[in-house]
N, C-alpha and C positions, 0 to 999 in steps of 0.2 A: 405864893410860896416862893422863897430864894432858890438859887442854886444850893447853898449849902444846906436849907431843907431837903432838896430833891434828893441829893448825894447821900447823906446821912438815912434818909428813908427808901432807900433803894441799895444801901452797901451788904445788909443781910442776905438780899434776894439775891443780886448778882454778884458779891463779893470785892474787895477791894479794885478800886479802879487799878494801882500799878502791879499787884496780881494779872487782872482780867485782861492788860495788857500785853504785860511779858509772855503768858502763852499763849495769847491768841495771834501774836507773833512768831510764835514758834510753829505752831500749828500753819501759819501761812507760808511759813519759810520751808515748812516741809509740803506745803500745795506745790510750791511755785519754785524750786529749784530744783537741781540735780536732772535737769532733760526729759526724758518723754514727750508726751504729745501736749504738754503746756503753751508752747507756741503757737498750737491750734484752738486755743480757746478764744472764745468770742468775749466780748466785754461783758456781756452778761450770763456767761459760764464765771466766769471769775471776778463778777462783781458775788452772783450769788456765794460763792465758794470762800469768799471773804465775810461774808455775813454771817455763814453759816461756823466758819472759825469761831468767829466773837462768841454766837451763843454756847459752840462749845465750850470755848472758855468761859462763860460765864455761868453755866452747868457745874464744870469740874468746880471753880472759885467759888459758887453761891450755893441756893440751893437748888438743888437736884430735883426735886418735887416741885420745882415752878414751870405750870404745864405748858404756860406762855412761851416758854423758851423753847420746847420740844416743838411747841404749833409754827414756831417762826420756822424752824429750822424745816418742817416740811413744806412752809408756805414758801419758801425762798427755793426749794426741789423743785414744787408745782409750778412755779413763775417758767423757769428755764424748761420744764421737763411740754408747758402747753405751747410754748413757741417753738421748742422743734415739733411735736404734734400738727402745726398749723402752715410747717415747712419754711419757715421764716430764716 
């Protein structure tokens, strides 16, 4: 399969790539500016937090009902949530 197979058979699900983009930029730009305790995040608080953006936006851009997208977003919670559990 091409790339431009892949893109074309994945743009219903998740929605246009420069969609999917511009808000999951926006959605980071409001993680990661304006102060609070962002400073205190570990790389992998905010790697997940960046992951978790995309499939937001790719929820709101695509479809909604792709359950894959919801499992990511809690598998990308569970990642960060069992390594403070583990005191790491």
């Amino acid at each position: 399969m091409s790339a431009e197979d892949i893109i074309a058979s994945r743009a219903p699900v998740y929605g246009s790539f420069s969609n999917v983009a511009a808000k999951a930029q926006a959605i980071k730009m409001a993680f990661f500016t304006g102060g609070g305790g962002c400073a205190r995040l570990q790389p992998d608080h905010r790697e997940s937090l960046d992951l978790i953006a995309t499939k937001i936006a790719r929820i709101c851009c695509g479809d909604p009902d792709h359950k894959d997208s919801w499992d990511d977003i809690a598998g990308y919670a569970t990642l960060v949530s069992k390594r403070i559990e583990k005191g790491e």
